[in-house]
C-alpha positions as CSV (number, residue, x, y, z in Angstrom):
1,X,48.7,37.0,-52.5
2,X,49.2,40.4,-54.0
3,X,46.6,43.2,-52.1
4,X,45.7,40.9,-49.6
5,X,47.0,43.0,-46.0
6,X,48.9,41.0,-43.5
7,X,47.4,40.7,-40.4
8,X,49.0,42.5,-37.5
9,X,49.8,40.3,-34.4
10,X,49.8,42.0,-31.3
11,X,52.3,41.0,-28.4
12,X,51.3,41.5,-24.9
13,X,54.7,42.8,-23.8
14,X,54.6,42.9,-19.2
15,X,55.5,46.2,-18.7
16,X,58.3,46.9,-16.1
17,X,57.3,47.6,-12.5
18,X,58.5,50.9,-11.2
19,X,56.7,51.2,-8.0
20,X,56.9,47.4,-6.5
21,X,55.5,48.8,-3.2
22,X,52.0,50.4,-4.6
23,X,48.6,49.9,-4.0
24,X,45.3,50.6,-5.0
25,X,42.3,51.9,-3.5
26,X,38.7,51.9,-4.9
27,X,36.7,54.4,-2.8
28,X,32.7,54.1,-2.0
29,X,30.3,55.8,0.0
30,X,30.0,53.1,2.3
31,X,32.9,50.6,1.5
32,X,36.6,51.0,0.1
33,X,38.5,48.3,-1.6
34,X,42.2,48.0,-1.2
35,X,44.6,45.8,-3.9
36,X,47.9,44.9,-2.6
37,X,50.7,43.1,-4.8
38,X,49.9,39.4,-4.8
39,X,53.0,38.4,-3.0
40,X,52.2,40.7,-0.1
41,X,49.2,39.0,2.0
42,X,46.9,35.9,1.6
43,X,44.3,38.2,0.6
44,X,45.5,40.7,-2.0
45,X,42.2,42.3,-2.6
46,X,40.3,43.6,1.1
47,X,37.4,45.0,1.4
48,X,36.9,47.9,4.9
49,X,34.2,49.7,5.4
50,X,34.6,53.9,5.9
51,X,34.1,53.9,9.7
52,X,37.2,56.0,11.0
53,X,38.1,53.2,13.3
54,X,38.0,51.2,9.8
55,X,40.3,53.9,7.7
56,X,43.2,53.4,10.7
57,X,43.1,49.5,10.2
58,X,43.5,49.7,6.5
59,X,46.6,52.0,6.8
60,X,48.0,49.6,9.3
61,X,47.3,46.2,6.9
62,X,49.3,48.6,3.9
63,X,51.8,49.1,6.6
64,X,52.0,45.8,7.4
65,X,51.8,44.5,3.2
66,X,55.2,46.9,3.2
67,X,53.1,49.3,1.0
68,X,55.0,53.1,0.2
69,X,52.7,54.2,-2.4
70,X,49.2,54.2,-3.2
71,X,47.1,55.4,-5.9
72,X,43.0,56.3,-5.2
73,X,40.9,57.9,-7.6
74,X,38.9,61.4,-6.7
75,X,35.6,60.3,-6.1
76,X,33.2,63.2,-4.8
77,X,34.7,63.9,-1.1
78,X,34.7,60.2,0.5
79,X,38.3,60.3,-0.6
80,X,39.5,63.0,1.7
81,X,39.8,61.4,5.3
82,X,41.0,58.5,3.8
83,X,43.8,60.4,2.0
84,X,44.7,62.6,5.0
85,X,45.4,59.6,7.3
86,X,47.3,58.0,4.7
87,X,49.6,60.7,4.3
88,X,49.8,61.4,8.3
89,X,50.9,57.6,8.1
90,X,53.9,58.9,5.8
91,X,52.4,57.1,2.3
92,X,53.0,58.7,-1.1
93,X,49.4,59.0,-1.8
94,X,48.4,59.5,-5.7
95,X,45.3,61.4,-6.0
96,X,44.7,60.2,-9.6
97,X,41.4,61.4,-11.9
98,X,38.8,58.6,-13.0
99,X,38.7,60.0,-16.6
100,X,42.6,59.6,-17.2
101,X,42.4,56.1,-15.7
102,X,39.7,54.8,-18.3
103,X,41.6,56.4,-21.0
104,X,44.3,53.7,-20.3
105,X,43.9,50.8,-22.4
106,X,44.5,46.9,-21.4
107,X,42.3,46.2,-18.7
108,X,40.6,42.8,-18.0
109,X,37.3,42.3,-17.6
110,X,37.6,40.1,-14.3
111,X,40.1,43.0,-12.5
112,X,38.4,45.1,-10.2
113,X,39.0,48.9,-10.2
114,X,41.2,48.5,-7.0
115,X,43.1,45.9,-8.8
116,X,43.2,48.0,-12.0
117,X,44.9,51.0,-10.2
118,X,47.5,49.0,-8.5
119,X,48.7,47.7,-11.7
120,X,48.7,50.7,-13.3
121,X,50.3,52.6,-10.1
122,X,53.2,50.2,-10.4
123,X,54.0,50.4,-13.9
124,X,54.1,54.3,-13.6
125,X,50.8,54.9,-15.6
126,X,49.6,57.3,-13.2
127,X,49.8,60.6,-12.6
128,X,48.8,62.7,-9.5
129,X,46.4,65.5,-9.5
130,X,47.6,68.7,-8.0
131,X,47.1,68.6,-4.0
132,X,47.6,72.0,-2.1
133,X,49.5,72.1,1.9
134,X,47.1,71.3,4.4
135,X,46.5,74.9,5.4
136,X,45.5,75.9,1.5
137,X,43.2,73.2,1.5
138,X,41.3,74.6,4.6
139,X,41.0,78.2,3.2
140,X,39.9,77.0,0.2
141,X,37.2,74.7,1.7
142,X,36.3,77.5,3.6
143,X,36.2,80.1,0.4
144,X,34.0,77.2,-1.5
145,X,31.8,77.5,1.5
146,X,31.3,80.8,1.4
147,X,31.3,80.8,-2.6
148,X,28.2,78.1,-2.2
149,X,26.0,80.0,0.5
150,X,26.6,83.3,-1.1
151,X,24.9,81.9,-4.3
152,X,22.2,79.7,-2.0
153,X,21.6,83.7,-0.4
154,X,20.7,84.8,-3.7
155,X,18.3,82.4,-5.0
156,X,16.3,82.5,-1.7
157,X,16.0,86.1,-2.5
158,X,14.7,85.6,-5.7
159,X,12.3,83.4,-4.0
160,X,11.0,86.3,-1.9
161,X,10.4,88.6,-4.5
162,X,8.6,86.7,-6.4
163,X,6.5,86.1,-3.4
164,X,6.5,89.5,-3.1
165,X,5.2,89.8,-6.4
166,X,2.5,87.1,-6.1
167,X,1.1,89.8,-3.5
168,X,1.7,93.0,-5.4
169,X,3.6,94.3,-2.7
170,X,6.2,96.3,-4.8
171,X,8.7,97.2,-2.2
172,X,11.4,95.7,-4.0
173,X,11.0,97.6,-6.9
174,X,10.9,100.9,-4.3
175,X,13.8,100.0,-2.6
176,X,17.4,98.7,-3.7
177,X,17.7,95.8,-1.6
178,X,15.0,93.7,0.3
179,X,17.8,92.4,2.4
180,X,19.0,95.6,3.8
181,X,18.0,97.5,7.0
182,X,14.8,98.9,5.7
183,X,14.0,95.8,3.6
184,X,14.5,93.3,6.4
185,X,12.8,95.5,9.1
186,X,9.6,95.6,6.9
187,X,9.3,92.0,6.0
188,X,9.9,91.3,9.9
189,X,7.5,92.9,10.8
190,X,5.2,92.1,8.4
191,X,5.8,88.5,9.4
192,X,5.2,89.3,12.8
193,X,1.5,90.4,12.3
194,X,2.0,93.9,11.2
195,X,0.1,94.9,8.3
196,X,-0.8,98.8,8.3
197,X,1.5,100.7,5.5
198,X,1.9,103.8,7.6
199,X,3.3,101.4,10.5
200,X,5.4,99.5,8.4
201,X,6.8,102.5,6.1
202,X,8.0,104.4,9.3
203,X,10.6,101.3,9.5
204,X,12.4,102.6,6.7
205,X,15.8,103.9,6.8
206,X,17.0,107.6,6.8
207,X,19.2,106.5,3.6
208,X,16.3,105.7,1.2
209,X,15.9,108.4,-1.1
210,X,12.4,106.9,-2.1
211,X,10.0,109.1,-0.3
212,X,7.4,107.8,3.1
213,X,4.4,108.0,0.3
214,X,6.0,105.9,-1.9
215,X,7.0,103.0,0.1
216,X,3.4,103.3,1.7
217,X,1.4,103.1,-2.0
218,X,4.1,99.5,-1.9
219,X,3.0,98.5,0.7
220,X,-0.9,98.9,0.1
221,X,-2.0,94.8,-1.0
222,X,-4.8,92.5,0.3
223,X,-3.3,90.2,3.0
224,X,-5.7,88.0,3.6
225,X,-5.6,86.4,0.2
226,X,-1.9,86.2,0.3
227,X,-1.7,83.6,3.5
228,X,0.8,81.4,1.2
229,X,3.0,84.0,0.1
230,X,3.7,85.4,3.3
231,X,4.7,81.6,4.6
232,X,7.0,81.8,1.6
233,X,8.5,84.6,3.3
234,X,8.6,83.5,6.5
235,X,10.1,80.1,4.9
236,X,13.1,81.7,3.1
């Protein structure tokens, strides 16, 4: 009939195999699933927990599947010792991200993710996210570190002046930083039971510019009303 559209029949076409030695890994906190090709083992689909002990016995069973390749999605950091004893085992290990393997249309309801990523490591629908030598990797772990308690530092210090503020004691506002020689001398000894300004002001430094009278009027507040606050201190 004229303007009537003719339906469109989709053919499910089995797409070549490119990598018939792959395998895919489904990583969890406390378990990790491996799929194998079916023709591999009696058991194509395992299930190990993460014990170390547990990580060396799965690389042995893909060793002894004949697995090459495998393909494991970049979940959080459970994924890393994992990946570096695969790769000391001499497997091609694709580090693959989750978001580009939902994009992939096809899957099954009844396959699991492990399953899910073997098929599509062996078909050549993955592709591996960028992985640094070993050595890179450590500095950069170590600069992320650093990166991460620099910024903790900072909002701990935020936490102590507002303390600070909560008591009126305006040092802070005298002085450029409470963390510096003059800074941290005061508040230790503050924390330590000291609470006379004149005591406390001769702590500062011979490099503050603000005067011994100023830092003293800073350090004139009612302790005994500010018990909390000064645990504050003592807690960042």
């Amino acid at each position: 009939m004229a303007g009537k559209k003719k339906k469109e029949t989709k053919t499910n076409m089995s797409l070549p195999v490119m990598r018939p030695n792959a395998a895919g890994i489904d990583i969890g906190a406390t378990e990790i699933f491996v799929a194998v090709p079916q023709d591999r083992s009696t058991e194509s689909v395992r299930a190990f927990p993460t014990f170390t002990q547990d990580l060396y016995e799965l690389a042995n069973w893909l060793k002894q599947c004949g697995i090459k390749t495998v393909a494991m999605e970049s979940t959080g950091v459970y994924w890393i010792p994992l990946f570096q004893i695969l790769e000391e085992r001499g497997f091609e290990v694709f580090l693959v991200n989750a978001r580009h393997v939902k994009n992939v249309p096809g899957r099954k309801t009844d396959v699991s993710d492990c399953q899910w990523l073997q098929f599509l490591h062996s078909v050549g629908l993955l592709k591996p996210s960028f992985r640094p030598e070993q050595e890179i990797c450590a500095v950069r772990s170590l600069l992320r570190h650093r990166e991460s308690l620099v910024q903790l530092a900072s909002t701990h210090i935020n936490h102590v002046q507002k303390a600070l503020d909560q008591m009126n004691l305006q040092l802070h506002h005298v002085i450029s930083d409470i963390t510096g020689q003059t800074g941290l001398a005061i508040l230790d000894a503050i924390l330590g039971g000291e609470r006379n300004p004149k005591v406390l002001a001769e702590l500062r430094s011979t490099r503050i510019k603000a005067s011994e009278e100023v830092i003293i009027k800073s350090l004139v507040l009612r302790f005994q009303n500010n018990r909390q606050q000064i645990m504050q201190v003592a807690a960042c």
